[in-house]
C-alpha positions in Angstrom: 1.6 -15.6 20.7 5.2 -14.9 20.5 6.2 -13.1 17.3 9.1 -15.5 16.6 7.0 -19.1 17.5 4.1 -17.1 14.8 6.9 -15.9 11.8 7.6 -20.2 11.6 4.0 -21.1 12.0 3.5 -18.5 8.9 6.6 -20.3 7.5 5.8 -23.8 7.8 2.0 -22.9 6.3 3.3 -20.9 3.7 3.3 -22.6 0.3 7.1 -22.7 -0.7 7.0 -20.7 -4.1 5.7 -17.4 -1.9 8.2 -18.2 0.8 10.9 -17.5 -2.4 9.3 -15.1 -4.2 7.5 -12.5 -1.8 4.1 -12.7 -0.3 1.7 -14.2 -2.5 3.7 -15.3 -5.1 2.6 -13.0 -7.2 4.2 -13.9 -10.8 3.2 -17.0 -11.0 0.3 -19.2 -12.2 -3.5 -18.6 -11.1 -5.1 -21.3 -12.0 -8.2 -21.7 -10.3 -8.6 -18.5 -8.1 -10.7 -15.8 -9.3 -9.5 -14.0 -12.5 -9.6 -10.6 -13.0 -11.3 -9.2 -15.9 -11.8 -6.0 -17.8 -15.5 -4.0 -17.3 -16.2 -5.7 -14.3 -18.2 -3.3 -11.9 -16.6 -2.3 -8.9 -19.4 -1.4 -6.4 -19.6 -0.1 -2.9 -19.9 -1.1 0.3 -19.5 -4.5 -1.2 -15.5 -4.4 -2.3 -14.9 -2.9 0.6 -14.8 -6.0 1.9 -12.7 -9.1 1.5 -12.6 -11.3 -2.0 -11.3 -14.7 -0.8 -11.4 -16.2 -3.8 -8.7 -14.0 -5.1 -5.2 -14.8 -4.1 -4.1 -11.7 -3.1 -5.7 -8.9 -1.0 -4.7 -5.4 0.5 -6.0 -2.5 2.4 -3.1 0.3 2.4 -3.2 3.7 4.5 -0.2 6.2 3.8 -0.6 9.6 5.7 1.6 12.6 5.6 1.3 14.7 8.7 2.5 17.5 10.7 2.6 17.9 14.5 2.0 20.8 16.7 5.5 21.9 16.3 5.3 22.0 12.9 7.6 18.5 12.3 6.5 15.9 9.6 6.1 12.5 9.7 4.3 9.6 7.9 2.0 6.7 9.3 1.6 3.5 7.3 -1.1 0.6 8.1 -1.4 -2.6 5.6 -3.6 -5.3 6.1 -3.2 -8.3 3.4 -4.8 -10.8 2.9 -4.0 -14.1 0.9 -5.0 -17.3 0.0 -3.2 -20.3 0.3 -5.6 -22.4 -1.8 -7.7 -21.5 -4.5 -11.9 -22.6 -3.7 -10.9 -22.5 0.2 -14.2 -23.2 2.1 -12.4 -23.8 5.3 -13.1 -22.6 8.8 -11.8 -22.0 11.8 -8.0 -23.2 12.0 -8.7 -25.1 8.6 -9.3 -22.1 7.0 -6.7 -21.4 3.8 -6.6 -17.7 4.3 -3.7 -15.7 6.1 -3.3 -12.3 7.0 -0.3 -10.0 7.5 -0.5 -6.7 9.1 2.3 -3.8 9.0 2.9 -0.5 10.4 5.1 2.2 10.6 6.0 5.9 11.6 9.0 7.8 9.9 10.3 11.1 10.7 13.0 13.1 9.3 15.5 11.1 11.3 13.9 8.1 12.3 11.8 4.7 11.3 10.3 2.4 13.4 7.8 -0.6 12.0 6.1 -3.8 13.3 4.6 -6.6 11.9 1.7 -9.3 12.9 0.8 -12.1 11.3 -2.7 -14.2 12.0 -4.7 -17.2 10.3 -7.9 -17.0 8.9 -11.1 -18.3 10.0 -10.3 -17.7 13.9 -11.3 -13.8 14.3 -7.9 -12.8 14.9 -7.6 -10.6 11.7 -10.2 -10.0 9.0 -12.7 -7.1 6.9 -16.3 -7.0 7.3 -17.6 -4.4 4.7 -20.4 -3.2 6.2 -20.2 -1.5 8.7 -16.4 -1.7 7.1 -13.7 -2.8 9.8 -10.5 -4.3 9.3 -8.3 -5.3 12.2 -5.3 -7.9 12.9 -4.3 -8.3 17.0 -6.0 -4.8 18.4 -4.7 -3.0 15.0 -7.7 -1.8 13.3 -9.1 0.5 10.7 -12.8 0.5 10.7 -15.8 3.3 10.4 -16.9 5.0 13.5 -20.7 5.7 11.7 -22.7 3.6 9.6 -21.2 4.9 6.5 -17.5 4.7 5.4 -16.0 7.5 6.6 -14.8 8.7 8.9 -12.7 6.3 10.1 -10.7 5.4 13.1 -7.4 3.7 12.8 -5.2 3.1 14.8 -1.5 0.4 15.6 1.1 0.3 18.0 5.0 -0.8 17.6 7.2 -1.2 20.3 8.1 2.6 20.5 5.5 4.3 18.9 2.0 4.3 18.4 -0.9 6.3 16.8 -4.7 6.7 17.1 -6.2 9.1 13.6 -9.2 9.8 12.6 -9.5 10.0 8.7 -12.6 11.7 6.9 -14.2 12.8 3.8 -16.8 13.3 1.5 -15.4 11.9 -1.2 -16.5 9.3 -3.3 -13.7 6.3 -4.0 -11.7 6.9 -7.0 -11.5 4.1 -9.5 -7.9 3.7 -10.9 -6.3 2.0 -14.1 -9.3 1.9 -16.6 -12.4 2.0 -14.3 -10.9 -0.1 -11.5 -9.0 -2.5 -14.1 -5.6 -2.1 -13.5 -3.1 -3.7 -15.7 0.7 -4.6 -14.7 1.8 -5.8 -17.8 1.4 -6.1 -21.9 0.5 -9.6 -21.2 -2.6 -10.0 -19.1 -1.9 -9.2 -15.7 -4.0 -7.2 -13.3 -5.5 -6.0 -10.5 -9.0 -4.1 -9.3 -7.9 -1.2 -8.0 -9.5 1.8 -6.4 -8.3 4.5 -3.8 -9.4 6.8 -1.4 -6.7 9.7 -2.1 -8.9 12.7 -0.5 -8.6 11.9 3.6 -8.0 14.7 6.1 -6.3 13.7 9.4 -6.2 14.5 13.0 -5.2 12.8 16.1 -2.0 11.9 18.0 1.1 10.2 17.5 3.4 8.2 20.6 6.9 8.4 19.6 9.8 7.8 22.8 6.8 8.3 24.9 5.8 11.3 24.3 1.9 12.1 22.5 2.0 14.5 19.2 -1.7 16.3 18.1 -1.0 15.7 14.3 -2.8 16.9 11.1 -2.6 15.9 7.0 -3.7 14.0 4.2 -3.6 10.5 4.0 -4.6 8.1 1.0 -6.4 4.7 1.4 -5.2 1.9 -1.5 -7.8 -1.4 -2.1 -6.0 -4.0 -4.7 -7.2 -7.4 -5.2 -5.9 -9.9 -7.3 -4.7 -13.4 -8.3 -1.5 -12.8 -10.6 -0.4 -8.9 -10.6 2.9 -9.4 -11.6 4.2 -11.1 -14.8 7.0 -14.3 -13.9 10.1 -12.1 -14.9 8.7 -8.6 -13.2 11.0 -8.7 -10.1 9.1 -5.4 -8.1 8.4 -2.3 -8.0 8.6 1.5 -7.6 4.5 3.1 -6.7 4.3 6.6 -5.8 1.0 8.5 -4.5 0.9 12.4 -4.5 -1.3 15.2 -3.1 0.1 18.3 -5.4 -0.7 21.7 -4.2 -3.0 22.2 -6.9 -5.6 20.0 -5.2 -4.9 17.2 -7.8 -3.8 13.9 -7.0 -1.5 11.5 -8.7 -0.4 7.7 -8.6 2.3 6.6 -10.6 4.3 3.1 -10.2 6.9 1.0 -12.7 7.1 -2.5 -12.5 10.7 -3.9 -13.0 11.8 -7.0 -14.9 14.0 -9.0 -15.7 14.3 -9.2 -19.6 12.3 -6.2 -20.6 12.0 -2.9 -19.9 9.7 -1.3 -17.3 6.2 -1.5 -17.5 5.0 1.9 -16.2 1.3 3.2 -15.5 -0.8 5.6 -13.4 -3.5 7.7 -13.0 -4.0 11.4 -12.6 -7.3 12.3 -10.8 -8.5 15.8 -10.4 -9.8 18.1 -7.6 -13.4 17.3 -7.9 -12.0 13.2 -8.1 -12.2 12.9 -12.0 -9.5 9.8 -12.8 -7.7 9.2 -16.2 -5.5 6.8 -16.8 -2.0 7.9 -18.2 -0.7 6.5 -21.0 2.9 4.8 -20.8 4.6 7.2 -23.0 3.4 10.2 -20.6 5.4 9.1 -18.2 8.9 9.7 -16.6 9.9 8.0 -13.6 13.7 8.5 -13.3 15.8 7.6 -10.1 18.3 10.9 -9.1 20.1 9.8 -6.2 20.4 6.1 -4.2 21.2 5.7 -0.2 22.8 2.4 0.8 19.9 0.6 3.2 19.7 -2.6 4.5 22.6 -3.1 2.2 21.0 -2.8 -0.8 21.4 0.3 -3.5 17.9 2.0 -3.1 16.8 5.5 -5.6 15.4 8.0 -3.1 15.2 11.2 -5.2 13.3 11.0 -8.1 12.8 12.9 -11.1 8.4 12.5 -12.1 6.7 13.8 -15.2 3.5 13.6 -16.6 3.2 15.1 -20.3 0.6 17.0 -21.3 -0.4 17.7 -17.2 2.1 20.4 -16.6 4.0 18.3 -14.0 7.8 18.0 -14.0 8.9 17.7 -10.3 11.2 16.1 -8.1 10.9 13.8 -5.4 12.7 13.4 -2.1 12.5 11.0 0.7 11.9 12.4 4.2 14.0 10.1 5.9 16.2 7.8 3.3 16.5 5.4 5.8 12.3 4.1 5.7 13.1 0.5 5.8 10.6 -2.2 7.0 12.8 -5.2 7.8 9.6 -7.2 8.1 9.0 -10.9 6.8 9.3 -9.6 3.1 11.4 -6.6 3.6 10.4 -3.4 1.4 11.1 0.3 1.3 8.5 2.8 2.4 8.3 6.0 3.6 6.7 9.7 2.8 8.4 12.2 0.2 8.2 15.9 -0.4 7.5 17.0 -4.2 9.3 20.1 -5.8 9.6 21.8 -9.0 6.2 22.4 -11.3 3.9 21.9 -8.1 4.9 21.5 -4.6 3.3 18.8 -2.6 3.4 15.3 -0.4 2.4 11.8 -0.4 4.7 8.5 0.0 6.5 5.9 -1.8 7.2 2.3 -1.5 9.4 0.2 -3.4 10.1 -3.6 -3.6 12.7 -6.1 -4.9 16.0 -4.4 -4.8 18.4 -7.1 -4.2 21.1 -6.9 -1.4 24.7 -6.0 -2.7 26.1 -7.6 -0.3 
């Protein structure tokens, strides 16, 4: 379908709060959908899957590589999924649930992205657990054996494309408190749970020419019906592989009338995950780049007291914009100071200054 006749069919379906507020209007009330609660069990292979009676859904793949020449760059794949009716029991073209997909490749001096969007209930985009797959169009991201990894995934954009195999031994890694994620002091959460420990290879299309590439990637699953408080306006999430081996995932939420709700998790070599208390952490913006005329921090000084970790971190490309439907910054980073390292950031509602 073309992309432009599909953004107002999304539109036009689209219930008018999320159409305002970001996909999934995720500050406001969630009456009805499936709540999330503290001690629930997370299990495996069944939340690899798809929860439709949450209202909010995502599978997340950020991987930092490095081609034969030695040049990085950094892949992004999303799937979401949301809900635009709590209880749905729809099929087919009645079904309530729509998907988004996005992709991207950044280099030191360039960003490309593309987006698809697809309805539930007609095959076009969805997650089967077991064997796992997740696809929209002919994007995908699904085993290649009958257990989870490794994985194939692969996306395509009008200038570039990519097809990586991601593996490891790894057991998922449970963040927040067990896979109970809070995003503020009063009541909101997500189930959360990452795969942080992927190795890489395979080749990247950019201008038409094919790149062997190697790295690290890191796999986010968040489901949810109400993340964000009402006044929390977005976000600033950070994942890092540090040279030690360890890994780390930070983010702040942002609001309105209080000051930033901050959290993360620091998870060791051998996949050990503690939650970090508030006061641990330091997230502080260094320097800002003008894009897509906004004011946007792309250096950052992070800290994490009592872990030894006081470093800062710089975007590969300031310019890792993804003008999509709900336009967000996202793009890798390189980590200095304490520990050297990798990983990516992403950051949402920064308002236009112009």
């Amino acid at each position: 379908m073309n992309a432009r006749i599909l953004l107002l069919a999304w539109f036009l379906v689209m219930p008018l709060p999320a159409i305002a507020q970001g996909f999934a209007d995720l500050g406001t009330d969630a009456d009805a959908y499936a709540p999330v609660r503290p001690g629930t069990a997370i299990t495996f292979p069944r939340d690899h899957g798809a929860h439709p009676g949450h209202r909010i859904e995502w599978w997340y793949v950020t991987a930092n590589l490095t081609d034969d020449t030695g040049a990085s760059l950094g892949v992004q794949w999303t799937l979401f999924r949301q809900a635009a009716a709590p209880n749905d029991t729809g099929t087919g073209w009645a079904s309530q649930q729509y998907w988004m997909g996005h992709t991207a490749m950044t280099t030191p001096d360039s960003h490309h992205h593309a987006e698809r969007l697809a309805r539930g209930g007609i095959g076009q985009a969805g997650v089967t657990a077991a064997p796992f797959a997740a696809w929209i169009d002919h994007w995908s991201f699904e085993s290649e054996e009958t257990g989870f990894a490794p994985l194939r995934l692969s996306a395509d954009g009008e200038d570039f494309a990519y097809d990586l195999t991601l593996d490891t031994d790894a057991p998922m890694v449970l963040q927040g408190d067990g896979g109970y994620s809070r995003k503020s002091d009063r009541g909101q959460a997500s189930y959360y749970v990452s795969q942080p420990f992927f190795t890489v290879t395979g080749t990247v299309t950019l201008a038409g020419e094919d790149r062997a590439v190697t790295g690290r990637a890191w796999m986010d699953r968040e489901w949810s019906s109400q993340p964000l408080a009402p006044d929390q306006t977005g976000w600033d999430w950070f994942s890092l592989h540090l040279e030690s081996g360890a890994k780390l995932m930070l983010f702040r939420l942002r609001s309105e009338t209080r000051s930033p709700y901050y959290a993360g998790n620091w998870i060791d070599p051998d996949g050990n995950s503690t939650p970090l208390a508030q006061e641990a952490i330091t997230m502080e913006p260094l320097n800002t780049a003008r894009v897509a005329g906004r004011r946007v921090p792309v250096s950052w000084r992070l800290a994490v007291a009592g872990r030894n970790l006081d470093v800062t971190a710089t975007a590969l490309n300031p310019q890792s914009w993804n003008g999509t439907f709900f336009p967000y910054w996202e793009g890798p980073i390189t980590v200095t100071g304490s520990q050297g390292g990798m990983g990516y950031l992403e950051m949402t509602g920064y308002p236009r200054i112009e």
